[in-house]
TORVODREN-537688 format. One record per residue (C-alpha): residue in one letter; x, y, z. Coordinates in pm, whole numbers, plus 32768, in hexadecimal, padded with zeros to 4 digits. Last residue first. Layout:
<pts>
aXYZ/...
</pts>
This chain:
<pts>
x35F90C1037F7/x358B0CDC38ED/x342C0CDE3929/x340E0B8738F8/x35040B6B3A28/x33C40BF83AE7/x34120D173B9F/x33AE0D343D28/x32D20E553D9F/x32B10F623E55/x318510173E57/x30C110DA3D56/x30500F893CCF/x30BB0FD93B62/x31A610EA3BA6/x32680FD13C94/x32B40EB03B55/x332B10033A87/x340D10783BC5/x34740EF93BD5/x34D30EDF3A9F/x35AB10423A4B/x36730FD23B82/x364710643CE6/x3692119F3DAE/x359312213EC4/x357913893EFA/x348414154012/x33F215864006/x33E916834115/x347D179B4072/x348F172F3EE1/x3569165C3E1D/x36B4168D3ECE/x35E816A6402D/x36DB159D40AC/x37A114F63FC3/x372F13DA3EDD/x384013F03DF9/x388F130B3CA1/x375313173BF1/x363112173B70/x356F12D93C8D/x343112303D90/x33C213853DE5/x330F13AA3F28/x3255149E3FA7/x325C15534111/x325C16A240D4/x322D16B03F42/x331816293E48/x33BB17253D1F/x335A16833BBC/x33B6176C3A83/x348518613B6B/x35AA18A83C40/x35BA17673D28/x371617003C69/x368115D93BCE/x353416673B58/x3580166E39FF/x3718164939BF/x36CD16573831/x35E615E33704/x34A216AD3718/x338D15AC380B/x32C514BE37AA/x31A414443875/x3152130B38C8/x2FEE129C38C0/x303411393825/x2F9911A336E4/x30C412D136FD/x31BE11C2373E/x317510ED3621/x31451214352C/x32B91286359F/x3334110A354C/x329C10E233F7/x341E10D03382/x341411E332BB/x33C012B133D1/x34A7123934C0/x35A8124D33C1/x353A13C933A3/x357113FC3524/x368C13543537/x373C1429340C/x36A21575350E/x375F1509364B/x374514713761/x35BE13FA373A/x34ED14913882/x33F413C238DD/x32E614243A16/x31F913213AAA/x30D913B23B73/x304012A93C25/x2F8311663BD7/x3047110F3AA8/x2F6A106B3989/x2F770F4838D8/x2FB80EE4373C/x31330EEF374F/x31CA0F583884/x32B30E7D38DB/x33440E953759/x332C0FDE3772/x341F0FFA388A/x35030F4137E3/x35060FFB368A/x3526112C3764/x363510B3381D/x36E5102D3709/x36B5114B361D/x378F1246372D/x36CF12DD3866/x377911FF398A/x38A712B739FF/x387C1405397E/x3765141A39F6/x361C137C399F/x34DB12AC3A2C/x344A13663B30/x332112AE3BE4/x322713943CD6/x314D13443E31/x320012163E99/x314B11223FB0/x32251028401C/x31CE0EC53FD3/x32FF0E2F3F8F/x34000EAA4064/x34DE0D9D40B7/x348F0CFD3F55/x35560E1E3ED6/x36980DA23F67/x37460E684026/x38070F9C4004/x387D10BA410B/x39C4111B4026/x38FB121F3F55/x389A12D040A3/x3753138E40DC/x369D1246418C/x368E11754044/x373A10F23F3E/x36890FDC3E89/x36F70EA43E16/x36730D603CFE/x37510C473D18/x38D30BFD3CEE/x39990A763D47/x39890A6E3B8A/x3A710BAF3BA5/x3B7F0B373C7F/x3C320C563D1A/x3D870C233D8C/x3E280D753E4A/x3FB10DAD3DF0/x404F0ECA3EB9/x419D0F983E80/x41870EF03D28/x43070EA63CA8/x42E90EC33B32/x42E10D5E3A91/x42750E0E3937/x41650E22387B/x41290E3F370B/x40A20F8B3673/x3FED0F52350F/x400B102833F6/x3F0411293362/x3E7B1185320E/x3D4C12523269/x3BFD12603161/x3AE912733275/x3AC910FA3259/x3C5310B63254/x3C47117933BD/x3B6810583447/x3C630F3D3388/x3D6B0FBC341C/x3CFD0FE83586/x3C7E0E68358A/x3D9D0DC834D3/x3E4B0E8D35E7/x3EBC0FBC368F/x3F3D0F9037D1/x3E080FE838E6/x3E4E10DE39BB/x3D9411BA3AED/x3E6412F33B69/x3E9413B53C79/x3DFC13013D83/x3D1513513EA8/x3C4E122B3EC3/x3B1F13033DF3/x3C2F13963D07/x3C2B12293C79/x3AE112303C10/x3B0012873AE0/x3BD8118D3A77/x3AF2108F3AC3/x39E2113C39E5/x3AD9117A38D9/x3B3A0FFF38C1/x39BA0F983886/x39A4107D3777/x3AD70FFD36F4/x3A5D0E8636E5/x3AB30DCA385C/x3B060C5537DC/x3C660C7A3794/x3CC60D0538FE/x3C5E0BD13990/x3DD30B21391E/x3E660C063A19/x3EBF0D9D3A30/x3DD80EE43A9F/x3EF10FD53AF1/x3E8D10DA3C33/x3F9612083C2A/x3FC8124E3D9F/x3FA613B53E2B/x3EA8134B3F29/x3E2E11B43EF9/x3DA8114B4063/x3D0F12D74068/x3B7212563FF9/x3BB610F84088/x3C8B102F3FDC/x3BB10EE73FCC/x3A760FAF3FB4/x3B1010553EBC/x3B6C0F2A3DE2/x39F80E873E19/x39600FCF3D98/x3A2C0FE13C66/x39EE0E793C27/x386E0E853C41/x388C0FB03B37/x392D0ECE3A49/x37DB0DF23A5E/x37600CC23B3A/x35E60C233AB2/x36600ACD3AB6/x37EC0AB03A2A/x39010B9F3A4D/x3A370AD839D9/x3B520A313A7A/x3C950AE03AEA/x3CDC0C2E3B2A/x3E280CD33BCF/x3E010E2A3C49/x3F830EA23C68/x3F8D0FC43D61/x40B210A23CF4/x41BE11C43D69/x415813113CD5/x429413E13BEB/x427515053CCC/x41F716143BD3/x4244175C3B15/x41A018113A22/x41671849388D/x410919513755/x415D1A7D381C/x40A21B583820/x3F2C1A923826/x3FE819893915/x40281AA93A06/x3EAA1AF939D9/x3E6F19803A46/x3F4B197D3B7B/x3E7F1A993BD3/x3D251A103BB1/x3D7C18ED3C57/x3DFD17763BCF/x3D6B16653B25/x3E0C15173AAC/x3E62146E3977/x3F74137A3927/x3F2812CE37C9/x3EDF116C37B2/x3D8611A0371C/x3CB811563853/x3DA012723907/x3C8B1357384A/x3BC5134D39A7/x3D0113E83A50/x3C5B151E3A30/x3B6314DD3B10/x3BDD15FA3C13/x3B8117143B0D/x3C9B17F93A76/x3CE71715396B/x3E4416A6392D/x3EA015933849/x4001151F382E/x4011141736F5/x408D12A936E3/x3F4A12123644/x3E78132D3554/x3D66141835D9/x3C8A14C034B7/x3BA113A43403/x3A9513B434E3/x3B3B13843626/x3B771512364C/x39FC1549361A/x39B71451372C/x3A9114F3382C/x3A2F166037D4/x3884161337FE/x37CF162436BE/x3771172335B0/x364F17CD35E2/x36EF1916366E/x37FD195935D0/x395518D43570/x3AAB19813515/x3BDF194F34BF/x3C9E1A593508/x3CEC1B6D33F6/x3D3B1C9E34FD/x3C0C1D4D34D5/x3B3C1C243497/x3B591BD63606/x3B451D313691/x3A1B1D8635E7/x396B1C183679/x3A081C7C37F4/x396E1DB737EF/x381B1D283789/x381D1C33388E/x38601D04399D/x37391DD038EC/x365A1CA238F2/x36951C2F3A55/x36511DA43AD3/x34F51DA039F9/x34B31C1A3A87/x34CF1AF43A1A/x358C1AD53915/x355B199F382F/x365D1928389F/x36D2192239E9/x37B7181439D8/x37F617D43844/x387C19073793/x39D6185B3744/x3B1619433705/x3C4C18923680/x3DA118FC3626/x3EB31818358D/x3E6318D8343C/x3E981A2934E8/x3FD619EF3595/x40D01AE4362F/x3F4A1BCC367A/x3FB51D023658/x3F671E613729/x3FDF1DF53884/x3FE51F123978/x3FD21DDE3A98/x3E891E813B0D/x3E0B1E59399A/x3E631CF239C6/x3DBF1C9E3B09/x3C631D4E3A87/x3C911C883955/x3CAE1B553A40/x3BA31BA73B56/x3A8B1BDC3A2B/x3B161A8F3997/x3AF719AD3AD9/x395719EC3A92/x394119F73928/x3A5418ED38D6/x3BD418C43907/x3CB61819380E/x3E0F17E337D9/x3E5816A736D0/x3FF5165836A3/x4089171D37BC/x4204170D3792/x42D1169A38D8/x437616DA39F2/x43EE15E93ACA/x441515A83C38/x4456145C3CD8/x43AC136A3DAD/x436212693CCF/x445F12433BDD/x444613743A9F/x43F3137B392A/x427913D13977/x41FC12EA3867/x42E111B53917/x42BA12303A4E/x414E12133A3F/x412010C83968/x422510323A5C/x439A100E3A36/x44830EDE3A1E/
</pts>
Protein backbone atom coordinates (compact mmCIF):
# COMPACT_ATOMS: atom_id res chain seq x y z
CA UNK A 1 0.00 0.00 0.00
CA UNK A 2 1.33 3.50 -0.82
CA UNK A 3 1.33 6.77 1.06
CA UNK A 4 -0.44 10.12 0.23
CA UNK A 5 3.07 11.12 -1.36
CA UNK A 6 3.83 8.20 -3.41
CA UNK A 7 0.59 7.71 -4.20
CA UNK A 8 0.22 11.51 -6.01
CA UNK A 9 3.85 11.25 -7.03
CA UNK A 10 3.28 7.74 -8.77
CA UNK A 11 6.61 6.44 -7.41
CA UNK A 12 7.96 4.15 -3.88
CA UNK A 13 9.91 6.10 -1.69
CA UNK A 14 13.16 6.48 -2.86
CA UNK A 15 12.68 6.64 -6.46
CA UNK A 16 12.77 9.16 -9.23
CA UNK A 17 9.84 10.39 -11.21
CA UNK A 18 8.95 12.98 -13.29
CA UNK A 19 5.96 14.47 -13.29
CA UNK A 20 3.40 17.28 -14.56
CA UNK A 21 3.33 20.49 -12.48
CA UNK A 22 -0.25 21.14 -11.63
CA UNK A 23 -0.05 24.94 -9.81
CA UNK A 24 3.65 26.80 -10.42
CA UNK A 25 3.90 29.90 -8.74
CA UNK A 26 6.58 32.30 -7.59
CA UNK A 27 5.82 35.82 -6.10
CA UNK A 28 7.43 39.38 -6.15
CA UNK A 29 10.55 38.59 -4.49
CA UNK A 30 11.43 34.66 -5.90
CA UNK A 31 9.75 36.06 -9.17
CA UNK A 32 12.43 38.75 -10.11
CA UNK A 33 15.16 35.66 -9.81
CA UNK A 34 12.71 33.41 -11.94
CA UNK A 35 12.08 35.62 -15.07
CA UNK A 36 15.62 36.57 -14.79
CA UNK A 37 16.39 32.54 -14.76
CA UNK A 38 14.20 32.08 -17.74
CA UNK A 39 15.40 34.76 -20.03
CA UNK A 40 18.99 33.35 -19.23
CA UNK A 41 17.65 29.91 -20.36
CA UNK A 42 16.62 31.80 -24.00
CA UNK A 43 13.14 30.74 -23.08
CA UNK A 44 10.48 32.84 -24.85
CA UNK A 45 7.10 30.68 -23.74
CA UNK A 46 5.78 29.91 -20.82
CA UNK A 47 4.55 25.54 -21.58
CA UNK A 48 1.71 26.60 -19.24
CA UNK A 49 0.06 29.84 -18.80
CA UNK A 50 -3.11 28.79 -16.93
CA UNK A 51 -0.98 26.60 -14.41
CA UNK A 52 1.05 29.86 -13.87
CA UNK A 53 0.87 32.03 -10.91
CA UNK A 54 2.45 35.35 -9.91
CA UNK A 55 1.46 36.73 -6.28
CA UNK A 56 2.50 40.40 -5.31
CA UNK A 57 2.40 39.66 -1.60
CA UNK A 58 6.14 39.90 0.17
CA UNK A 59 7.25 43.21 -0.46
CA UNK A 60 4.25 44.73 -1.43
CA UNK A 61 3.49 47.69 -1.44
CA UNK A 62 7.03 48.54 -2.82
CA UNK A 63 9.19 49.89 -0.83
CA UNK A 64 11.49 51.48 -2.25
CA UNK A 65 12.20 53.18 -6.03
CA UNK A 66 14.58 49.95 -6.87
CA UNK A 67 11.82 47.63 -5.17
CA UNK A 68 9.19 49.26 -7.35
CA UNK A 69 10.87 48.98 -10.69
CA UNK A 70 11.84 45.16 -9.96
CA UNK A 71 8.40 45.05 -9.40
CA UNK A 72 7.29 46.75 -12.34
CA UNK A 73 9.32 44.49 -14.67
CA UNK A 74 8.07 41.55 -13.22
CA UNK A 75 4.09 42.93 -13.46
CA UNK A 76 4.79 43.58 -17.66
CA UNK A 77 6.28 40.37 -17.83
CA UNK A 78 3.44 38.61 -16.13
CA UNK A 79 0.59 39.82 -18.25
CA UNK A 80 2.82 39.53 -21.17
CA UNK A 81 2.74 36.02 -21.33
CA UNK A 82 -1.10 35.49 -19.98
CA UNK A 83 -0.13 34.28 -16.33
CA UNK A 84 -2.28 34.61 -13.77
CA UNK A 85 -1.71 37.33 -12.11
CA UNK A 86 -2.21 39.16 -8.65
CA UNK A 87 -1.21 42.59 -7.34
CA UNK A 88 -0.52 44.27 -4.70
CA UNK A 89 -3.51 44.12 -2.18
CA UNK A 90 -4.36 40.87 -2.74
CA UNK A 91 -3.09 38.33 -0.16
CA UNK A 92 -0.15 36.23 0.51
CA UNK A 93 0.43 33.12 -2.48
CA UNK A 94 -0.40 30.26 0.01
CA UNK A 95 -3.69 31.64 1.11
CA UNK A 96 -4.81 32.77 -2.30
CA UNK A 97 -4.12 29.22 -3.67
CA UNK A 98 -6.42 27.71 -0.71
CA UNK A 99 -9.22 29.85 -1.69
CA UNK A 100 -10.89 27.86 -4.04
CA UNK A 101 -7.66 27.11 -6.43
CA UNK A 102 -5.63 23.94 -5.04
CA UNK A 103 -7.53 20.62 -5.44
CA UNK A 104 -6.51 17.02 -3.41
CA UNK A 105 -3.96 14.84 -5.43
CA UNK A 106 -2.24 17.77 -7.30
CA UNK A 107 1.72 18.80 -7.61
CA UNK A 108 2.02 22.33 -6.46
CA UNK A 109 5.18 24.18 -6.85
CA UNK A 110 5.78 27.60 -5.51
CA UNK A 111 9.08 29.01 -5.48
CA UNK A 112 8.92 29.95 -1.66
CA UNK A 113 9.99 27.31 1.08
CA UNK A 114 6.21 27.25 2.53
CA UNK A 115 4.91 25.84 -0.29
CA UNK A 116 3.95 22.79 1.19
CA UNK A 117 1.31 24.89 3.16
CA UNK A 118 -1.41 23.82 0.41
CA UNK A 119 -0.48 20.00 1.46
CA UNK A 120 -3.70 20.75 3.86
CA UNK A 121 -5.78 19.89 0.79
CA UNK A 122 -4.25 16.48 0.05
CA UNK A 123 -2.27 17.68 -2.74
CA UNK A 124 1.69 17.41 -2.72
CA UNK A 125 3.17 20.85 -2.64
CA UNK A 126 6.54 21.98 -1.94
CA UNK A 127 8.96 24.89 -2.88
CA UNK A 128 11.93 24.82 -4.80
CA UNK A 129 14.72 27.65 -6.14
CA UNK A 130 14.55 30.16 -8.53
CA UNK A 131 15.96 27.91 -11.16
CA UNK A 132 14.12 24.86 -10.63
CA UNK A 133 11.15 27.19 -10.95
CA UNK A 134 12.07 28.83 -14.44
CA UNK A 135 12.59 25.14 -15.67
CA UNK A 136 9.05 24.54 -14.42
CA UNK A 137 7.97 27.87 -16.43
CA UNK A 138 9.37 25.77 -19.83
CA UNK A 139 8.55 23.07 -19.28
CA UNK A 140 5.28 22.52 -17.64
CA UNK A 141 6.87 19.87 -14.79
CA UNK A 142 10.20 18.48 -12.80
CA UNK A 143 11.68 15.78 -11.25
CA UNK A 144 11.67 14.43 -7.62
CA UNK A 145 12.72 11.58 -5.19
CA UNK A 146 9.42 10.14 -4.34
CA UNK A 147 10.04 11.35 -0.10
CA UNK A 148 9.89 8.53 2.42
CA UNK A 149 7.13 9.45 5.33
CA UNK A 150 6.63 10.58 8.96
CA UNK A 151 3.08 9.54 9.90
CA UNK A 152 1.72 12.21 12.64
CA UNK A 153 -0.92 10.28 14.30
CA UNK A 154 -3.59 12.45 16.44
CA UNK A 155 -5.83 11.41 18.88
CA UNK A 156 -8.07 13.38 21.30
CA UNK A 157 -9.06 16.87 20.85
CA UNK A 158 -7.53 20.33 21.61
CA UNK A 159 -9.34 21.46 24.60
CA UNK A 160 -8.52 24.73 27.13
CA UNK A 161 -7.10 27.54 25.33
CA UNK A 162 -4.65 24.99 22.86
CA UNK A 163 -4.95 25.88 19.02
CA UNK A 164 -3.64 24.22 15.58
CA UNK A 165 -0.71 26.38 15.94
CA UNK A 166 0.14 24.66 19.47
CA UNK A 167 0.38 21.42 17.41
CA UNK A 168 2.71 22.68 14.83
CA UNK A 169 5.02 23.83 17.46
CA UNK A 170 4.79 20.65 19.59
CA UNK A 171 5.59 18.45 16.22
CA UNK A 172 8.78 20.46 15.60
CA UNK A 173 9.94 20.50 18.75
CA UNK A 174 9.63 16.78 18.63
CA UNK A 175 11.62 16.63 15.23
CA UNK A 176 13.79 19.20 15.73
CA UNK A 177 14.10 21.82 12.94
CA UNK A 178 16.24 18.85 10.37
CA UNK A 179 14.52 15.51 12.35
CA UNK A 180 12.05 15.49 9.20
CA UNK A 181 14.57 16.52 5.89
CA UNK A 182 13.21 15.32 2.61
CA UNK A 183 10.33 13.38 4.33
CA UNK A 184 6.69 14.01 3.34
CA UNK A 185 4.97 14.65 6.93
CA UNK A 186 1.07 12.94 6.74
CA UNK A 187 -1.17 14.17 9.54
CA UNK A 188 -3.37 10.69 10.12
CA UNK A 189 -5.62 9.36 13.37
CA UNK A 190 -9.09 9.78 14.59
CA UNK A 191 -7.77 13.66 15.84
CA UNK A 192 -7.44 14.61 12.43
CA UNK A 193 -11.38 15.25 12.22
CA UNK A 194 -11.40 17.91 14.67
CA UNK A 195 -8.63 20.35 13.06
CA UNK A 196 -11.12 22.63 10.42
CA UNK A 197 -9.04 23.53 7.19
CA UNK A 198 -7.71 26.57 8.51
CA UNK A 199 -6.41 24.78 11.29
CA UNK A 200 -4.89 22.00 8.82
CA UNK A 201 -3.01 24.76 6.75
CA UNK A 202 -1.31 26.09 9.75
CA UNK A 203 0.17 22.57 10.58
CA UNK A 204 1.02 22.08 7.21
CA UNK A 205 2.83 25.03 7.07
CA UNK A 206 5.02 24.38 9.28
CA UNK A 207 6.35 21.40 8.07
CA UNK A 208 9.32 23.06 6.14
CA UNK A 209 10.31 24.21 9.72
CA UNK A 210 11.50 20.22 10.63
CA UNK A 211 12.93 20.13 7.37
CA UNK A 212 10.32 18.22 5.35
CA UNK A 213 9.06 18.29 2.03
CA UNK A 214 5.70 18.10 2.38
CA UNK A 215 2.87 18.40 5.11
CA UNK A 216 -0.59 16.16 4.26
CA UNK A 217 -3.71 15.80 5.37
CA UNK A 218 -6.11 13.17 3.08
CA UNK A 219 -8.87 14.98 1.93
CA UNK A 220 -11.93 14.61 3.89
CA UNK A 221 -15.50 15.46 4.90
CA UNK A 222 -13.54 18.42 6.14
CA UNK A 223 -11.58 19.36 2.73
CA UNK A 224 -14.79 18.77 0.77
CA UNK A 225 -17.04 20.55 2.35
CA UNK A 226 -14.37 23.84 2.57
CA UNK A 227 -13.90 23.69 -1.30
CA UNK A 228 -17.95 23.12 -1.67
CA UNK A 229 -18.12 26.77 -0.06
CA UNK A 230 -16.05 28.42 -2.77
CA UNK A 231 -18.16 26.44 -5.38
CA UNK A 232 -15.48 23.15 -5.81
CA UNK A 233 -16.83 19.66 -6.37
CA UNK A 234 -14.13 17.52 -4.85
CA UNK A 235 -13.70 13.74 -3.72
CA UNK A 236 -12.31 12.45 -0.72
CA UNK A 237 -8.70 10.68 -0.41
CA UNK A 238 -8.76 7.59 1.95
CA UNK A 239 -5.62 6.37 3.56
CA UNK A 240 -3.71 3.69 3.16
CA UNK A 241 -1.39 1.33 5.46
CA UNK A 242 1.71 2.88 3.64
CA UNK A 243 4.87 1.91 5.44
CA UNK A 244 5.82 5.32 7.53
CA UNK A 245 9.64 5.48 7.85
CA UNK A 246 8.70 7.13 11.33
CA UNK A 247 5.39 7.28 13.24
CA UNK A 248 5.37 10.15 16.12
CA UNK A 249 1.89 10.03 18.48
CA UNK A 250 0.68 13.33 19.38
CA UNK A 251 -2.27 13.57 21.63
CA UNK A 252 -3.96 16.80 21.18
CA UNK A 253 -6.03 17.12 24.54
CA UNK A 254 -2.10 16.34 26.49
CA UNK A 255 -1.29 20.18 24.34
CA UNK A 256 -1.10 23.74 26.04
CA UNK A 257 -0.29 27.11 25.10
CA UNK A 258 3.86 27.26 23.42
CA UNK A 259 6.19 29.63 22.32
CA UNK A 260 9.33 29.32 20.27
CA UNK A 261 12.00 31.04 21.47
CA UNK A 262 15.86 31.51 21.45
CA UNK A 263 16.12 31.96 17.34
CA UNK A 264 15.18 28.31 16.70
CA UNK A 265 11.56 27.08 15.87
CA UNK A 266 12.42 23.72 17.64
CA UNK A 267 13.51 25.61 21.12
CA UNK A 268 9.70 25.51 22.54
CA UNK A 269 8.28 25.47 25.90
CA UNK A 270 5.44 26.19 27.33
CA UNK A 271 4.33 29.77 27.46
CA UNK A 272 3.79 29.73 31.16
CA UNK A 273 7.74 29.36 31.26
CA UNK A 274 7.99 32.76 30.13
CA UNK A 275 5.21 34.60 31.36
CA UNK A 276 6.09 37.84 32.22
CA UNK A 277 8.53 38.84 29.58
CA UNK A 278 8.49 42.15 28.45
CA UNK A 279 7.46 42.33 24.46
CA UNK A 280 7.74 45.56 22.77
CA UNK A 281 5.40 44.68 19.43
CA UNK A 282 2.54 41.75 18.61
CA UNK A 283 2.26 40.50 14.90
CA UNK A 284 -0.69 38.71 14.24
CA UNK A 285 -0.50 37.32 10.42
CA UNK A 286 1.45 35.24 7.97
CA UNK A 287 0.69 32.98 6.09
CA UNK A 288 0.29 30.68 8.84
CA UNK A 289 -2.02 32.43 11.18
CA UNK A 290 -3.74 35.46 9.13
CA UNK A 291 -6.91 33.54 7.73
CA UNK A 292 -10.76 34.49 9.38
CA UNK A 293 -10.00 32.23 12.26
CA UNK A 294 -7.20 33.98 13.53
CA UNK A 295 -8.61 37.17 13.23
CA UNK A 296 -12.00 36.18 14.54
CA UNK A 297 -9.87 34.71 17.49
CA UNK A 298 -7.85 37.33 18.16
CA UNK A 299 -10.76 39.65 18.33
CA UNK A 300 -12.50 37.77 20.41
CA UNK A 301 -9.45 38.28 23.16
CA UNK A 302 -9.49 41.51 22.42
CA UNK A 303 -12.88 42.71 22.52
CA UNK A 304 -13.61 45.86 24.50
CA UNK A 305 -9.63 46.29 26.06
CA UNK A 306 -6.74 47.65 24.89
CA UNK A 307 -3.16 46.20 23.92
CA UNK A 308 -0.38 47.84 25.75
CA UNK A 309 2.09 47.82 22.83
CA UNK A 310 2.01 48.19 19.31
CA UNK A 311 -0.04 45.32 17.88
CA UNK A 312 0.22 44.90 14.11
CA UNK A 313 -2.60 42.61 11.91
CA UNK A 314 -2.07 41.74 8.71
CA UNK A 315 -5.36 39.70 7.13
CA UNK A 316 -3.92 36.98 4.42
CA UNK A 317 -5.59 37.98 1.90
CA UNK A 318 -8.09 40.62 0.64
CA UNK A 319 -11.70 37.98 0.98
CA UNK A 320 -10.35 37.90 4.82
CA UNK A 321 -10.10 41.17 5.03
CA UNK A 322 -13.77 41.96 3.87
CA UNK A 323 -15.16 39.01 6.14
CA UNK A 324 -13.38 40.67 8.81
CA UNK A 325 -15.20 43.60 8.06
CA UNK A 326 -18.49 42.25 7.78
CA UNK A 327 -18.05 40.43 10.61
CA UNK A 328 -17.47 43.58 13.06
CA UNK A 329 -14.11 42.00 13.58
CA UNK A 330 -11.75 44.89 11.92
CA UNK A 331 -13.79 47.58 14.15
CA UNK A 332 -12.99 45.27 17.13
CA UNK A 333 -9.40 45.33 16.58
CA UNK A 334 -9.03 48.94 15.67
CA UNK A 335 -11.08 49.91 19.26
CA UNK A 336 -8.58 47.56 20.70
CA UNK A 337 -5.65 49.76 19.28
CA UNK A 338 -4.56 47.35 16.66
CA UNK A 339 -3.69 48.42 13.61
CA UNK A 340 -4.49 46.93 10.28
CA UNK A 341 -2.24 46.35 7.99
CA UNK A 342 -2.76 45.74 3.58
CA UNK A 343 -3.45 41.99 3.21
CA UNK A 344 0.03 40.20 2.58
CA UNK A 345 3.52 38.88 4.15
CA UNK A 346 3.70 42.40 6.33
CA UNK A 347 6.56 42.48 8.40
CA UNK A 348 7.37 38.76 8.21
CA UNK A 349 10.32 38.81 6.06
CA UNK A 350 12.00 41.97 8.05
CA UNK A 351 11.48 44.14 4.77
CA UNK A 352 8.90 46.55 5.82
CA UNK A 353 5.43 47.37 7.56
CA UNK A 354 6.92 46.45 11.16
CA UNK A 355 10.92 45.93 11.17
CA UNK A 356 12.08 45.53 15.21
CA UNK A 357 14.58 47.83 16.66
CA UNK A 358 18.07 46.74 18.39
CA UNK A 359 17.02 44.90 21.06
CA UNK A 360 13.00 44.58 20.68
CA UNK A 361 10.99 41.94 20.84
CA UNK A 362 8.25 40.73 18.64
CA UNK A 363 6.04 38.16 20.08
CA UNK A 364 5.02 36.76 16.00
CA UNK A 365 1.89 34.56 15.02
CA UNK A 366 4.61 33.26 12.28
CA UNK A 367 6.52 30.29 11.53
CA UNK A 368 10.49 31.61 11.93
CA UNK A 369 12.00 33.44 14.59
CA UNK A 370 15.50 33.61 13.05
CA UNK A 371 18.04 35.78 14.01
CA UNK A 372 17.87 39.40 12.81
CA UNK A 373 14.97 38.09 10.26
CA UNK A 374 12.76 40.89 11.52
CA UNK A 375 15.16 43.51 12.09
CA UNK A 376 19.14 43.62 13.30
CA UNK A 377 19.03 43.15 16.83
CA UNK A 378 15.48 42.17 17.31
CA UNK A 379 14.04 39.01 19.21
CA UNK A 380 11.27 36.65 17.61
CA UNK A 381 9.12 34.63 19.77
CA UNK A 382 6.44 32.24 18.05
CA UNK A 383 3.11 31.54 19.74
CA UNK A 384 -0.63 30.96 18.87
CA UNK A 385 -3.07 33.69 17.67
CA UNK A 386 -4.32 33.53 21.72
CA UNK A 387 -1.63 33.99 23.49
CA UNK A 388 -0.09 36.87 21.25
CA UNK A 389 -3.72 38.65 21.77
CA UNK A 390 -3.69 37.56 25.77
CA UNK A 391 0.35 39.22 25.61
CA UNK A 392 -0.65 42.67 23.53
CA UNK A 393 -2.86 43.33 26.38
CA UNK A 394 -0.20 43.25 29.22
CA UNK A 395 2.72 43.86 26.87
CA UNK A 396 4.29 40.80 28.43
CA UNK A 397 3.82 37.34 28.12
CA UNK A 398 1.01 35.94 29.00
CA UNK A 399 -1.10 32.77 29.34
CA UNK A 400 -4.52 32.38 27.18
CA UNK A 401 -7.58 31.82 28.76
CA UNK A 402 -9.48 28.69 27.18
CA UNK A 403 -12.33 31.37 26.85
CA UNK A 404 -10.23 32.83 24.49
CA UNK A 405 -10.28 29.96 22.37
CA UNK A 406 -13.25 28.36 22.09
Amino acid sequence: MATLSERILGGPAGTYVDVRVDRAFAHDGTGVLTKEAFCEMHCEKIRDPQGTYIFFDHIAPANNSTTATLQAELRSFARARGLNFTDIGEGICHQLLAEGIVLPGEVVVGADSHTCTLGAFGAFATGVGATDMAAIWASGGTWFRVPETIAIRLTGSLEGAAEPKDLALAYVRELGMDGANYRALEFVGDGVAGIPMAGRLTCSNMAVEAGAKAGMFYADRETVGYLAGFGISATTQEPDDGTSARELEIDLSDLTPLIASGHRVDRVQEVRALAGTPIDQVFVGTCTNGRLADLERLARVLRGKKVKVRTIVVPASRLTLAEAGRMGIVETLLAAGCVIGIPGCGPCLGAHMGVLGEGEVCLSTANRNFTNRMGVGGEILLSSVATAGASALRGEITVPEAADVR
